[in-house]
Backbone bond lengths (Angstrom), bond angles and torsions (degrees), N, CA, C in turn:
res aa  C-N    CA-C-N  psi(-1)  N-CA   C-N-CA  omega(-1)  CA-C   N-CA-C  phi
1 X - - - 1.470 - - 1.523 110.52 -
2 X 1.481 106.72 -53.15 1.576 99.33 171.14 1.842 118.13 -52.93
3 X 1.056 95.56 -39.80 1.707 84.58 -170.86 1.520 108.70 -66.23
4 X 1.595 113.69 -41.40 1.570 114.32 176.83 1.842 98.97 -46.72
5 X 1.511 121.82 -76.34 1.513 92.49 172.22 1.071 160.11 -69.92
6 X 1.685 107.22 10.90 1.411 111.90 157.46 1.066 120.70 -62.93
7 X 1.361 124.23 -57.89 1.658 149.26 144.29 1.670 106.24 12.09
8 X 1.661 91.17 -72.14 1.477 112.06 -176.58 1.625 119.19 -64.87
9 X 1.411 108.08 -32.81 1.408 103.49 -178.32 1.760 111.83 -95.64
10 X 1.699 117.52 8.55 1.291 101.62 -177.68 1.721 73.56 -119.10
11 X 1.018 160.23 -41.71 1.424 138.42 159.15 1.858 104.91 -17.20
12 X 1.417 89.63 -70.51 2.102 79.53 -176.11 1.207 130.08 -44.83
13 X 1.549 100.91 -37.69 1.214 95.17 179.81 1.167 132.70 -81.46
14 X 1.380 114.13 -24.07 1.759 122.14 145.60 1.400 117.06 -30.10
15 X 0.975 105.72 -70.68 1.543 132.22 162.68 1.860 93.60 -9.43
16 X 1.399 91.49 -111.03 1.246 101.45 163.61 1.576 119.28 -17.23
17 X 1.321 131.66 -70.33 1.379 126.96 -152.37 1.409 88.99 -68.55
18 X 1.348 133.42 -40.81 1.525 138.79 -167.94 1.818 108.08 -46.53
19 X 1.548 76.37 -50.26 2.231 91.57 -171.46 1.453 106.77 -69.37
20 X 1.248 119.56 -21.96 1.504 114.01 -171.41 1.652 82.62 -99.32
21 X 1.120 156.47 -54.44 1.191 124.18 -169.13 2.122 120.85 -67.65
22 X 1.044 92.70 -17.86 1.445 104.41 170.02 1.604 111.19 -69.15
23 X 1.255 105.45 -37.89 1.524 111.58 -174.59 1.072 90.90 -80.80
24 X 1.377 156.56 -56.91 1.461 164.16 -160.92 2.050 97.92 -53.01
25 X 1.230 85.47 -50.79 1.911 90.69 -176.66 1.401 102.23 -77.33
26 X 1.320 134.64 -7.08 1.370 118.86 -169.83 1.686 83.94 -95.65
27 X 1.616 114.04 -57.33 0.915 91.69 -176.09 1.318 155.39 -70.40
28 X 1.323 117.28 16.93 1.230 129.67 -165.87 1.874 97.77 -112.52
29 X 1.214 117.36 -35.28 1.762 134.84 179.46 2.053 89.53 -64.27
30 X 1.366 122.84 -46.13 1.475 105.29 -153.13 1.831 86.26 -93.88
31 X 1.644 134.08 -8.78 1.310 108.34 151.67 1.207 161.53 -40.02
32 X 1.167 113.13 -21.73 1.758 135.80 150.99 1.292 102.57 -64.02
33 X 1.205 111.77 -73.86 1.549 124.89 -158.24 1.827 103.01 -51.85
34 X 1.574 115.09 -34.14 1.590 113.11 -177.24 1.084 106.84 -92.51
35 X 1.565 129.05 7.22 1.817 136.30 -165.16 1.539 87.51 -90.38
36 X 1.631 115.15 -62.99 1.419 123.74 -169.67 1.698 106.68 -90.35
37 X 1.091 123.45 -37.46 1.215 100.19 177.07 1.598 124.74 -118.63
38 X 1.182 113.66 118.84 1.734 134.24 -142.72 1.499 117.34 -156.52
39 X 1.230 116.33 124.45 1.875 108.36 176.76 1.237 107.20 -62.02
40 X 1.502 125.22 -5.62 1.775 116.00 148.09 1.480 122.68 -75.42
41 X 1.248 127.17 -35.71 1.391 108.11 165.19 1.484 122.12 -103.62
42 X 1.122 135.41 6.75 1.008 151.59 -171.88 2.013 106.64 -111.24
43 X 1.595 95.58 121.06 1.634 98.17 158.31 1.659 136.06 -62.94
44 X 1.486 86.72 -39.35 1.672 117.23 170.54 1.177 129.62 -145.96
45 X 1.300 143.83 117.07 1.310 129.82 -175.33 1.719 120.40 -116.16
46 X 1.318 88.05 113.36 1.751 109.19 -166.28 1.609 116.38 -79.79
47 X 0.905 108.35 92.67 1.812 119.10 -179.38 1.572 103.46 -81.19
48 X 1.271 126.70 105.85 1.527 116.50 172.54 1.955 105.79 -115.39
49 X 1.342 105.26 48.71 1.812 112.90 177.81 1.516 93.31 61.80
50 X 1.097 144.52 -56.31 1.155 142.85 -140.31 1.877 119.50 -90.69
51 X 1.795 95.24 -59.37 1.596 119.99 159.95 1.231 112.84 -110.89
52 X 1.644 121.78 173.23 1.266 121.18 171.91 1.717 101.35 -129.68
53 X 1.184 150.39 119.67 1.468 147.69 -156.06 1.799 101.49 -136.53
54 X 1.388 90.23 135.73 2.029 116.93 -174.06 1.289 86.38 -92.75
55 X 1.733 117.63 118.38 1.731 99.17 178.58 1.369 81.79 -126.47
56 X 1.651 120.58 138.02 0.907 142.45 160.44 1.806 127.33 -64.61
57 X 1.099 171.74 48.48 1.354 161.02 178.75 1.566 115.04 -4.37
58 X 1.194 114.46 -59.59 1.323 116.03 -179.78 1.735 115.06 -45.49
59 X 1.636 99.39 -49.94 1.625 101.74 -166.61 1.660 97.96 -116.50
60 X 1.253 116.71 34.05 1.425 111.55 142.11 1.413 97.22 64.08
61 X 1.411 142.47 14.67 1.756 137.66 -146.15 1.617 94.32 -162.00
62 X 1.544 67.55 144.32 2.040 79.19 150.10 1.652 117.56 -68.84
63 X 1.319 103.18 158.96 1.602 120.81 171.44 1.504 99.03 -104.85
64 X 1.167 117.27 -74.79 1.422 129.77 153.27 1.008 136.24 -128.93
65 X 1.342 127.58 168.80 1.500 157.53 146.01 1.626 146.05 -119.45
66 X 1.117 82.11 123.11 1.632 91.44 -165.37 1.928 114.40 -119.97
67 X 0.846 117.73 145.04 1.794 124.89 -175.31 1.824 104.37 -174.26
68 X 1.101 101.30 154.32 1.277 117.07 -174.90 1.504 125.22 -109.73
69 X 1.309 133.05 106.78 1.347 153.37 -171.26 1.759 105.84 -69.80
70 X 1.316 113.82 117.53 1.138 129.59 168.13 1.406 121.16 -81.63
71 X 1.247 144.84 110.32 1.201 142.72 -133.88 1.785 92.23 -91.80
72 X 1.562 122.61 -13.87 1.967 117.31 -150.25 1.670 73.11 -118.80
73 X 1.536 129.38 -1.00 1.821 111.81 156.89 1.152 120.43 -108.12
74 X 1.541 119.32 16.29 1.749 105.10 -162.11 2.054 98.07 -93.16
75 X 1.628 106.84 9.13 1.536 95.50 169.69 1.595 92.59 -151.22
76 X 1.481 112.83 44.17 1.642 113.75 155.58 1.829 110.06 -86.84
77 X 1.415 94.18 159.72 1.627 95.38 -175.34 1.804 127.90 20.67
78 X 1.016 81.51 -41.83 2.264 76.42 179.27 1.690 103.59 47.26
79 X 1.289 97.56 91.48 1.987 88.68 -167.07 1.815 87.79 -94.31
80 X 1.141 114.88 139.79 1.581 127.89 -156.70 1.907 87.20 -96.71
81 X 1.382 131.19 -49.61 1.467 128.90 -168.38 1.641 92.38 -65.58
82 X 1.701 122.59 122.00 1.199 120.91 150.27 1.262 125.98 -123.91
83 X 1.595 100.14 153.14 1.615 119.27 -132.21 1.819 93.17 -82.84
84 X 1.503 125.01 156.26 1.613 131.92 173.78 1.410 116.03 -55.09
85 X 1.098 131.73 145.51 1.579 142.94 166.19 2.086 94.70 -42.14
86 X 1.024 83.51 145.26 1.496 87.02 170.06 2.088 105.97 -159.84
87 X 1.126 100.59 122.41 1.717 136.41 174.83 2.078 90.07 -42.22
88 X 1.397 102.34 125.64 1.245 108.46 -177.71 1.528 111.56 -75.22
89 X 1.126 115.15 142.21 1.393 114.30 -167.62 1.339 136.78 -88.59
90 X 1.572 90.70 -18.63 1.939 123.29 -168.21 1.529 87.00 -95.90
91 X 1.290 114.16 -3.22 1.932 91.11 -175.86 1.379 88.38 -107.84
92 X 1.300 119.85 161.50 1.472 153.55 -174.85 1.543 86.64 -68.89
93 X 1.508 112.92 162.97 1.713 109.99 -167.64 1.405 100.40 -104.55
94 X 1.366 116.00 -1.74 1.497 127.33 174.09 1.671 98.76 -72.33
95 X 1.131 115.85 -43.99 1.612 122.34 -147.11 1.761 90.12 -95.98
96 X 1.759 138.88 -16.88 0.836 160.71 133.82 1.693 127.22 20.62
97 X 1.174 145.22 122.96 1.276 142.51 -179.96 1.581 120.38 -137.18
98 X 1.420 108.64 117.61 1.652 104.46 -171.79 1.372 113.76 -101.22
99 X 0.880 121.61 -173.69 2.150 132.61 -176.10 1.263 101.43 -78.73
100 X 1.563 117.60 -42.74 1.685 119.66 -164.10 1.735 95.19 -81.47
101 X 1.458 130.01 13.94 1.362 114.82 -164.80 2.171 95.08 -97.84
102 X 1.322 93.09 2.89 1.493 102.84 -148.10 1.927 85.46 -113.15
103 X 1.921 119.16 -29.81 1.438 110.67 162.67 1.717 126.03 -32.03
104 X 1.250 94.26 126.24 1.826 107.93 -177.73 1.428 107.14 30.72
105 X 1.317 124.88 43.28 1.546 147.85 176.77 1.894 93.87 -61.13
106 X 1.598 109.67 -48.01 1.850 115.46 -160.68 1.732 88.58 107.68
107 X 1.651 118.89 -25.27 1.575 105.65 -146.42 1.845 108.76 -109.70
108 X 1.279 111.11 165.98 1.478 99.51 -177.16 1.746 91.14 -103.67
109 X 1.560 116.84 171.56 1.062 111.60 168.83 1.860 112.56 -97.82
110 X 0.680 132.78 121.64 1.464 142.06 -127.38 1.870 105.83 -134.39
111 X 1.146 101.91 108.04 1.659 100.38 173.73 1.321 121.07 -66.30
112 X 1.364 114.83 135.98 1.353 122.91 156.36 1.753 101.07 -81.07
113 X 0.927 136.54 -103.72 1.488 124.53 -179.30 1.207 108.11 -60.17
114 X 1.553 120.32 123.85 1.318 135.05 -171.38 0.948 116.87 -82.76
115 X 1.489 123.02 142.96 1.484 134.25 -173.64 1.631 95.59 -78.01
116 X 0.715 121.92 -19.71 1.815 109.20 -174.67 1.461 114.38 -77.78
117 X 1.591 123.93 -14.20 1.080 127.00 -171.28 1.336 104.01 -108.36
118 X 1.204 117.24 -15.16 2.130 107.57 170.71 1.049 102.82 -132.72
119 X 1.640 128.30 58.02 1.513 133.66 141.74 1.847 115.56 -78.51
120 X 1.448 107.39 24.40 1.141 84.91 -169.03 1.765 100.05 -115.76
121 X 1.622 112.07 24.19 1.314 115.08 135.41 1.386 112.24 -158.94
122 X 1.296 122.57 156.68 1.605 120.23 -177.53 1.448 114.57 -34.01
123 X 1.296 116.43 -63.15 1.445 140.91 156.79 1.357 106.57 7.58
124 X 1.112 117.34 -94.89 1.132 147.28 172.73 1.503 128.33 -52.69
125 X 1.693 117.75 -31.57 1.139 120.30 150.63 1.492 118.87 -81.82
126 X 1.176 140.01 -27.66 1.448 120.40 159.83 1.339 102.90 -77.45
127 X 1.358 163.88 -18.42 1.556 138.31 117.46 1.631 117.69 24.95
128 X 1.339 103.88 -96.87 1.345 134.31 178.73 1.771 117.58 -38.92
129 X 1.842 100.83 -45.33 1.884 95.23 166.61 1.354 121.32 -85.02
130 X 1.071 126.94 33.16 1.905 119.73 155.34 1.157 96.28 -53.68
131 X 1.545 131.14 179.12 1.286 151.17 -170.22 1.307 95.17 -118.58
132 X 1.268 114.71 -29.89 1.709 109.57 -179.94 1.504 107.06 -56.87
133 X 1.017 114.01 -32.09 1.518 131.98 -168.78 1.791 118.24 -81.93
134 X 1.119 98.49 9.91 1.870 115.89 -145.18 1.765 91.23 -135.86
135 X 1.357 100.05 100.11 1.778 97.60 160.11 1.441 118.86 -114.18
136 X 1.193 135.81 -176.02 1.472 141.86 -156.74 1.585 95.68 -102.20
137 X 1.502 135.43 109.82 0.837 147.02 -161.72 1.174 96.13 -121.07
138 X 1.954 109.24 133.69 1.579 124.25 156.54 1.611 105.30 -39.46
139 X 1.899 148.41 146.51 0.883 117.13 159.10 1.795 136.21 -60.88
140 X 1.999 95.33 -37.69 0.731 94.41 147.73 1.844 160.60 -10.98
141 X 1.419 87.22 -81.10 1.643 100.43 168.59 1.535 98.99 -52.41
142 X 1.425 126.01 -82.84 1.498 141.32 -178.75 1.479 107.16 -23.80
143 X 0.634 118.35 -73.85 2.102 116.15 -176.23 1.415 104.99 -75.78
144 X 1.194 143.13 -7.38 1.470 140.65 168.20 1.316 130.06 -121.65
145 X 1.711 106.75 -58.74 1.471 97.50 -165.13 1.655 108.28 -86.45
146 X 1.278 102.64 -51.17 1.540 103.92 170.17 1.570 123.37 -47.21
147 X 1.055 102.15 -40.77 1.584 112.20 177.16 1.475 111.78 -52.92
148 X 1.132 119.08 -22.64 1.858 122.00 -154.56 1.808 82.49 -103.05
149 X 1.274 111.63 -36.20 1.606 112.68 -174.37 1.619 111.22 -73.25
150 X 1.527 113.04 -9.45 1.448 124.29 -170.79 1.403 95.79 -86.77
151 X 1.186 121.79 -72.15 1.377 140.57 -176.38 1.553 105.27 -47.29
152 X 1.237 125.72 -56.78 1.371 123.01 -177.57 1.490 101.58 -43.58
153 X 1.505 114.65 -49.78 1.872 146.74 -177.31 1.828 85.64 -29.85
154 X 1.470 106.97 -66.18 1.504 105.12 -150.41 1.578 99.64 -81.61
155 X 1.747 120.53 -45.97 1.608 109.81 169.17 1.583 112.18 -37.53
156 X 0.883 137.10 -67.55 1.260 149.03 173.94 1.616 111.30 -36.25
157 X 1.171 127.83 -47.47 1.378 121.23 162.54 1.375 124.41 -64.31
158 X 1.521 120.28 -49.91 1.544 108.11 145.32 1.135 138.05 -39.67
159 X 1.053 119.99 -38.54 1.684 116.35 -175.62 1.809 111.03 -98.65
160 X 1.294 101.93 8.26 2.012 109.06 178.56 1.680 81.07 -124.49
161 X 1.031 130.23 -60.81 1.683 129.01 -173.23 1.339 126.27 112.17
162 X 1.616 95.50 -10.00 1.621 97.02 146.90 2.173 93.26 -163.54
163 X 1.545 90.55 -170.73 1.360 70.95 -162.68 1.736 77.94 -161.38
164 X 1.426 102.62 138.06 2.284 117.52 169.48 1.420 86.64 -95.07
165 X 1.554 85.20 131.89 1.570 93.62 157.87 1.310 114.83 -136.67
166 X 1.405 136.97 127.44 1.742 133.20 -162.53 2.131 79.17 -115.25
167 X 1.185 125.05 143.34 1.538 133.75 126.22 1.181 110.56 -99.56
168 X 1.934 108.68 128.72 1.496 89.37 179.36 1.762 80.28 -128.94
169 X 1.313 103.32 162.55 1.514 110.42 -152.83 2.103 91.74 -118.87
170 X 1.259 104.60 131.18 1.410 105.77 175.46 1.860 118.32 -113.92
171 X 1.081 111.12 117.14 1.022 109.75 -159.57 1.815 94.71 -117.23
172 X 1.541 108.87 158.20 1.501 111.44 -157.49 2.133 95.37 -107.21
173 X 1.206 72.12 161.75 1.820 79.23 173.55 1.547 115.94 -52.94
174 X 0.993 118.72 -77.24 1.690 117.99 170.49 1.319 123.23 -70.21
175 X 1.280 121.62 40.14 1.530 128.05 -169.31 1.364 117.45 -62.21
176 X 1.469 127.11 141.79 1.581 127.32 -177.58 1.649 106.10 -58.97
177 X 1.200 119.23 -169.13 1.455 121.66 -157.86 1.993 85.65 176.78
178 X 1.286 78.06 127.56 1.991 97.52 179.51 1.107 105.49 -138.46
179 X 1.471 111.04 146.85 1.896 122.89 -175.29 1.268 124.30 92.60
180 X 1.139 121.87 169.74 1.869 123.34 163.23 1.444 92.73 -50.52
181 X 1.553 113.13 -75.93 1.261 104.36 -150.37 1.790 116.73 -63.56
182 X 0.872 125.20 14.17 1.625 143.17 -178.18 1.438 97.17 48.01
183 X 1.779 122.39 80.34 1.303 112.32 159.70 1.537 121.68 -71.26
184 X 1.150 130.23 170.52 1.493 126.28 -170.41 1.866 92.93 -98.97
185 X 0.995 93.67 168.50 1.320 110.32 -169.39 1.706 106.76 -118.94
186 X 1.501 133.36 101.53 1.524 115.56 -164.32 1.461 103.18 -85.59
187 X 1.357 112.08 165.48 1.262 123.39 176.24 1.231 120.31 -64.84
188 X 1.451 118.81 -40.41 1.606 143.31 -152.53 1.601 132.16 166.17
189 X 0.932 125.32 160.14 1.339 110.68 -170.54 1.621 106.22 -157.23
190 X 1.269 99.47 170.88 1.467 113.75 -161.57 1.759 114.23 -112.74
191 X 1.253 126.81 110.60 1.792 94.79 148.67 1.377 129.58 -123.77
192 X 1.241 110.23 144.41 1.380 123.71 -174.52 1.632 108.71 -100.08
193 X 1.731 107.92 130.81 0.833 110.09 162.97 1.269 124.80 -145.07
194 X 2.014 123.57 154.16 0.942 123.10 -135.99 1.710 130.68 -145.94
195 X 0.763 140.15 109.08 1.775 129.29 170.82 1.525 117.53 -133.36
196 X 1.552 83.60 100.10 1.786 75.08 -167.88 1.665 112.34 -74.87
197 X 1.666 116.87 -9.04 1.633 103.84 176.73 1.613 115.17 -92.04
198 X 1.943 93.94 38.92 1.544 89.58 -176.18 1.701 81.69 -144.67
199 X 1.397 113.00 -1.50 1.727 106.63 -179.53 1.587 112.29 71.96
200 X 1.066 89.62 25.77 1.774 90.21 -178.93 2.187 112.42 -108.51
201 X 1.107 119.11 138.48 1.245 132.24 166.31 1.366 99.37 -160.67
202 X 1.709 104.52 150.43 1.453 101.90 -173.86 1.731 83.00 -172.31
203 X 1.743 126.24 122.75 0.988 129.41 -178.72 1.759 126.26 -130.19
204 X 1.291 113.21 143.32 1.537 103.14 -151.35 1.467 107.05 -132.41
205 X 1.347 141.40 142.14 1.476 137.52 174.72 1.386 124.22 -122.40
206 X 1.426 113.16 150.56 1.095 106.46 -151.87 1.825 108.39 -137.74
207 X 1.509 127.87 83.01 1.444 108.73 -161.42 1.223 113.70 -56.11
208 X 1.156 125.64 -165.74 1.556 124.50 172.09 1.575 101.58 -152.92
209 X 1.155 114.44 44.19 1.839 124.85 141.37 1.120 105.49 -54.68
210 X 1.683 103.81 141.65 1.756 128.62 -174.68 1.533 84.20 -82.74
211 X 1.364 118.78 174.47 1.224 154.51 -168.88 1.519 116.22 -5.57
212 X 1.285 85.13 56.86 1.709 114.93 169.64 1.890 110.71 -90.39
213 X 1.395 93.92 124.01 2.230 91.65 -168.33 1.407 87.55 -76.73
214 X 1.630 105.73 141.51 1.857 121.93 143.09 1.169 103.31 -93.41
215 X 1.046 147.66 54.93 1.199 151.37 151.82 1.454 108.20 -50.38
216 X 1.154 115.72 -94.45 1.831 129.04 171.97 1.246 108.32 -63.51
217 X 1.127 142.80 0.27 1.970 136.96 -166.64 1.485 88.67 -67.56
218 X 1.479 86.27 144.97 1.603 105.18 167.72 1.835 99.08 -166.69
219 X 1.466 95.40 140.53 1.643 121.19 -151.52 2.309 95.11 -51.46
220 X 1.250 120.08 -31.29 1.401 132.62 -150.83 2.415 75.74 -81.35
221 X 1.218 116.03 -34.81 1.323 106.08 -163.69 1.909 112.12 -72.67
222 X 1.614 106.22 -13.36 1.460 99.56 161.13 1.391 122.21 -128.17
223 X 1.725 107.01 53.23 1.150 118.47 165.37 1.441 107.61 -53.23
224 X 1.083 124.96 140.49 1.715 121.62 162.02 2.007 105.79 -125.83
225 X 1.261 85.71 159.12 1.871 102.89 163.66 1.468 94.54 -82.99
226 X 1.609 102.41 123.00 1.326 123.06 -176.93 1.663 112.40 -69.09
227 X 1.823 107.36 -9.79 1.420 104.42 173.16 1.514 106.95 -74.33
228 X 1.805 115.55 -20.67 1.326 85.59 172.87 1.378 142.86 -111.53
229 X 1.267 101.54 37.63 1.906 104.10 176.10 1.882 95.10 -78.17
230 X 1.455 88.11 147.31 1.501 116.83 171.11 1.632 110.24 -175.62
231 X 1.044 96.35 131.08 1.670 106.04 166.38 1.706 123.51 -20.39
């Protein structure tokens, strides 16, 4: 009888030691994610199951976005038909952003959470086209450099098995503004990515100057010190 509850009481406490180190890794993975996205820096914060997005009022934009990459979906289904931009719905129509705001802009409309990484159900790819989710991208950066930083995004979740990812977007004091609705235009932006029960962080920047060559870009040239992303 004694040994059956010894049994039982060092099971619990496994138990136990197991949940507090799980809680220990959660909590240290949702520290980024509560640094940038917070009803202190955030006007509104839009949870659609899929992403989580810092939407600003003033600049019409995300601040950030953050969602987490499953390493056993980044090559499920890949659905090839993708779905239209669509105007976020939870924001006030004042606070609002349309497709035509992005006409002869110079700019592409440019994901913060990438459509290439949650095609692997409808769900989840109409997720990703809100406009909240959509900033004014160099084309450049958008079809090249960022893109190579996306993809690395999802290799990297396969081979760790899941993967935090925060974009946090830095935008300058006198920043441009495109469209009726005068979206802001960011300077540059950041992504962070992360697994802390694998010891991994690794953070990268990305300006978004017009007619800047990718010619030579390669993902190791906007390594950054992860102390310095900030808005």
């Amino acid at each position: 009888m004694r040994n059956v509850q010894g049994a039982m009481t060092l099971v619990l406490l496994l138990t136990f030691m197991g949940c507090g180190a799980v809680n220990q890794v959660q909590d240290v993975e949702t520290k980024d994610k509560n640094e940038f996205i917070s009803n202190t820096n955030c006007d509104q914060i839009i949870d659609n199951e899929f992403i989580t997005i810092c939407y600003d009022y003033k600049l019409k934009a995300a601040k950030a976005v953050s969602y987490i990459l499953e390493g056993d979906l980044m090559n499920e289904s890949n659905i090839d038909k993708r779905p239209s931009f669509y105007s976020e719905k939870s924001l006030d129509k004042q606070y609002r952003i349309s497709t035509t705001d992005y006409t002869n802009s110079g700019y592409d409309r440019g994901h913060l959470a990438p459509d290439a990484a949650f095609d692997w159900s409808q769900e989840s790819l109409n997720a990703v086209y809100t406009l909240a989710n959509i900033i004014p991208q160099a084309p450049q950066v958008n079809r090249n450099m960022w893109s190579k930083v996306e993809k690395f995004s999802r290799d990297k979740a396969v081979e760790l098995g899941k993967l935090n990812v925060i974009n946090v977007v830095k935008y300058s004091k006198n920043h441009k503004r495109i469209g009726d609705n005068k979206m802001a235009v960011s300077r540059g932006f950041y992504k962070v990515l992360s697994n802390d029960n694998k010891g991994y962080k690794q953070c990268f920047y990305y300006s978004n100057r017009l007619n800047v060559s990718s010619r030579d870009d390669t993902i190791d040239k906007h390594d950054v010190n992860c102390d310095e992303v900030s808005y």
